[in-house]
N, C-alpha and C positions, 0 to 999 in steps of 0.2 A: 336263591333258596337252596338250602343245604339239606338232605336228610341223610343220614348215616346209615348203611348196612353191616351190621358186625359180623358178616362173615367176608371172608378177604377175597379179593379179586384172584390170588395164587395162593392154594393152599400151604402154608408157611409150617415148614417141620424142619427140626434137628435132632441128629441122633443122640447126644450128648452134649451135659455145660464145655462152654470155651472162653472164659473171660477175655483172652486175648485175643481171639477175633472180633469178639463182640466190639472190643473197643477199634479193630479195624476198621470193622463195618459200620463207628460212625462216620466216616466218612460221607457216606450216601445216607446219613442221616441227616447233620447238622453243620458237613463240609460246604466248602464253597463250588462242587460239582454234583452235590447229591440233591436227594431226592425235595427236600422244603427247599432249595432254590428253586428248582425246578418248576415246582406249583406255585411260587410265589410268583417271577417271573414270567408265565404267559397268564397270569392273574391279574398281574398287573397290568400289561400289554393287553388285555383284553377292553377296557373302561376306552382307549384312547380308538381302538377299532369298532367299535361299539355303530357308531354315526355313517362314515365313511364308507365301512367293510362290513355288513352283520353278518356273512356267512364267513368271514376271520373269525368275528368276533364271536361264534359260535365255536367253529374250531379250538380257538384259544381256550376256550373253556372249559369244553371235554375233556383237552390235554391238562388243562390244570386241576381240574378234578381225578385225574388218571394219573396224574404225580401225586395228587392226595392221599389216595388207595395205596401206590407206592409204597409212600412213605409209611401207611399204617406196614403194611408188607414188613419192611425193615425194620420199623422199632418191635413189632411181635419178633422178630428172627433174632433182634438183639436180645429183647426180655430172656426168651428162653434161654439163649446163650448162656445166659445169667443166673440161671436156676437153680436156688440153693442159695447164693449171696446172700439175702435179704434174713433169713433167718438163720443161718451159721455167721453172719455180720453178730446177729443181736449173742447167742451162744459164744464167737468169740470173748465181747466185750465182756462178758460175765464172767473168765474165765481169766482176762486179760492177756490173750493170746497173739493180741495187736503190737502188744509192746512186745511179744518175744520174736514175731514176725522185723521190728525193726533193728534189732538186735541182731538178726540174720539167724538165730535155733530155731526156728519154728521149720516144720516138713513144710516142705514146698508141694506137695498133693494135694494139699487141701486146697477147695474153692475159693474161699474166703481171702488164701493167699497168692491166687494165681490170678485174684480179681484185682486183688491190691498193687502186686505186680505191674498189671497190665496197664491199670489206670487206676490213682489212688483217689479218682471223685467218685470210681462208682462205690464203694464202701462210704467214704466222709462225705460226699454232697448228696448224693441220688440216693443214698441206701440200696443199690441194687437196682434201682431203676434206669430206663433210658432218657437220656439229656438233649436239647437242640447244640449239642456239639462237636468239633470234628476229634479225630483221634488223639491231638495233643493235647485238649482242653479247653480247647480257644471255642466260646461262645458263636453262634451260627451269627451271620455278620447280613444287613441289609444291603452292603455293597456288593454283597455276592451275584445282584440282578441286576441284569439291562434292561432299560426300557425307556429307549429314546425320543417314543412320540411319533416316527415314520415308521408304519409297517414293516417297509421292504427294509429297515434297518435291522428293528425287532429280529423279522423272521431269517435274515441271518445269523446275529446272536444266536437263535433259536440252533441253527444249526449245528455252530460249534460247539454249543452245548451240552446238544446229543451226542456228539463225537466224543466230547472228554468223557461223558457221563456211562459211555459205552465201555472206553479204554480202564476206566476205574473198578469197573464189573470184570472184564479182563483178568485185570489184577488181581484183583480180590479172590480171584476163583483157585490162584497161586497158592493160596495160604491157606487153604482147611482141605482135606480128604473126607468130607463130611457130604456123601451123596446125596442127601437130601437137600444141605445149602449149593450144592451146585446146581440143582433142579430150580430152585429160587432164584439166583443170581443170573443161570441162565435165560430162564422168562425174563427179567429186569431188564437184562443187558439187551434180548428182544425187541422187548418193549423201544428201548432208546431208537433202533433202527427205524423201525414201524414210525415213530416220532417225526425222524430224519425223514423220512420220503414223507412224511403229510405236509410238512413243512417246508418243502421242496417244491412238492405241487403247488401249494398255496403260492409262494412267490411268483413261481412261474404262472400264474393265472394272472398275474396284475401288466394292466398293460405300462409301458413304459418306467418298472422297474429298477431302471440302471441308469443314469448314475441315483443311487438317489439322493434325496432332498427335492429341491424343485431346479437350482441353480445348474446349467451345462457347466462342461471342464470348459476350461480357458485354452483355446485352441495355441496359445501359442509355444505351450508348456506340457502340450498333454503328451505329443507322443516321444519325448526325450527318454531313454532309459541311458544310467551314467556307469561310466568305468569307475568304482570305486574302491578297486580292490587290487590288488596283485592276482595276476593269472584266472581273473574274470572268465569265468566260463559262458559259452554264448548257446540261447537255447530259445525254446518260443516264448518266453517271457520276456527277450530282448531284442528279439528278430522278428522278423515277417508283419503278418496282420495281428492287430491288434482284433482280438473276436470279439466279433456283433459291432466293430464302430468303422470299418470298412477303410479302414487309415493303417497303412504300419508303424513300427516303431522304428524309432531313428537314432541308433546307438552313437554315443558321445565318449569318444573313446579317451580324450583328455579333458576330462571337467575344469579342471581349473581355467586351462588355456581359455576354454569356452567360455566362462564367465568375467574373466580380465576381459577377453575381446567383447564381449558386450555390455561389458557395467553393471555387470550381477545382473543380465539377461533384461536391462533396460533399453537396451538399442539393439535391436534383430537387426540380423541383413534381411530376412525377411520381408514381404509385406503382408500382412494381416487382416489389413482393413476388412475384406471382405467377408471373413471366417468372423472377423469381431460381431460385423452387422450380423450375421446369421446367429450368431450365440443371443445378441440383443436378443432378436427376433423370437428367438427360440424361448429365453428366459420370460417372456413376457405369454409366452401361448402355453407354457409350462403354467407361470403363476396363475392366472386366470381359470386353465382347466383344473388345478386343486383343488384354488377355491369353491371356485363350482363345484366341487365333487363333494365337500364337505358342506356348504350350505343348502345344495340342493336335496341333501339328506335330511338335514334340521327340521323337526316338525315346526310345523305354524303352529303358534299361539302359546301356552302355558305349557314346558317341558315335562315330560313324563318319562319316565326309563322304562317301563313294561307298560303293554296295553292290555293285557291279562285275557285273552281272547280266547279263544277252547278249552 
């Protein structure tokens, strides 16, 4: 259940129209790093934590409700960007100022042609309005979202997410001298941080987290890291311990050589055997405890999603 507050979570001002940020700023509109993935994304990821996790699934929803608010955020900061379009649009056309605009005479001062400029759907598709689209035109896309079904997959998505989503508010802050939208962009870009550490905690709450899925790595392959470059540089992602699995890595300085001698890694000088039985072992205490984790959540009897209680 949704109720709307129409006043905004950050109070949303600009000094003056700018059609040509406007159309920057959909990016975090209707991009594939803004603001409706964003709430679509742990929206959706929320249904599948629901059973399992309910205090994720609480999370998740907060957060997707707070990229909702966002988003209102954004398309107000766009609207006004806008201001004046919608009705020097209709004055243009009465004047047929459009056609002298493509001609190349027409003053380039006015809004109408700086809107046009910028992005010729907010005049011909929106009328002035704001669009679920990113800055080139390109329709906001549903592949924009992850949402794998395993938490601790989710909530890395989740992560990177906030990263880019941060780095775009960054940008963005590049391209207008307009103090008021940097007061705005800077709450946003905030917000993304704030995001990052809940989301952070959250994983880190879940016990056995890594690898995820349910399946162990295949110990016979896990800790190889390969020479596959010229003038490979050597660093802790290729040396020492491997963190949290208490194995180093075992740098393979001529891959090829290495795979000729064991038949594409079919025949180890190795023996395994007993790392195999322990993965077994492992794979079967893993499956089991999910199970459990998710059935022992299932209500008995006829399923209900809310029990409506206080």
């Amino acid at each position: 259940m949704f109720h709307h507050v129409k006043d905004l979570q950050f109070n949303a001002r600009v000094s003056r129209p700018d059609p040509r940020f406007a159309n920057l700023l959909l990016e975090q509109f209707g991009g594939e790093n803004g603001e409706l993935a964003a709430a679509m994304q742990y929206f959706t990821q929320a249904f599948g934590a629901k059973v399992p996790h309910p205090d994720k699934y609480d999370m998740l929803m907060d957060i997707a409700t707070e990229e909702f608010s966002h988003l209102e955020i954004v398309g107000a900061t766009i609207q006004m960007l806008l201001k004046g379009v919608n009705g020097e649009l209709k004055d243009a056309a009465d004047q047929s100022e459009i056609m002298q605009v493509m001609d190349g005479k027409a003053a380039k001062e006015s809004i109408i042609h700086a809107a046009l400029s910028a992005n010729p759907q907010f005049p011909i598709i929106t009328g002035g309005g704001v669009t679920p689209r990113n800055s080139q035109g390109i329709p906001w896309c549903a592949s924009y979202i992850n949402s794998n079904g395993d938490l601790t997959v989710d909530l890395r998505s989740n992560l990177a997410s906030e990263s880019r989503a941060k780095l775009v508010y960054e940008h963005l802050m590049k391209f207008t001298d307009d103090p008021y939208i940097h007061e705005t962009l800077s709450f946003l870009m905030t917000r993304e941080v704030t995001h990052y550490k809940m989301f952070e905690a959250a994983l880190d709450s879940i016990p056995n987290n890594f690898p995820p899925g349910v399946l162990a790595a295949d110990p016979r392959y896990l800790q190889n890291t390969y020479n596959l470059s010229d003038g490979t540089v050597r660093g802790p992602w290729n040396q020492g311990e491997i963190k949290g699995l208490g194995k180093d890595f075992i740098y393979v300085e001529n891959p090829l050589q290495q795979a000729r001698g064991t038949q594409g890694q079919t025949k180890l000088p190795e023996d395994f055997s007993k790392e195999l039985k322990d993965k077994e072992k492992l794979d079967k205490q893993m499956s089991a405890e999910k199970s459990a984790e998710v059935k022992d959540a299932e209500p008995k009897g006829i399923a209900q999603w809310s029990d409506y209680k206080g």
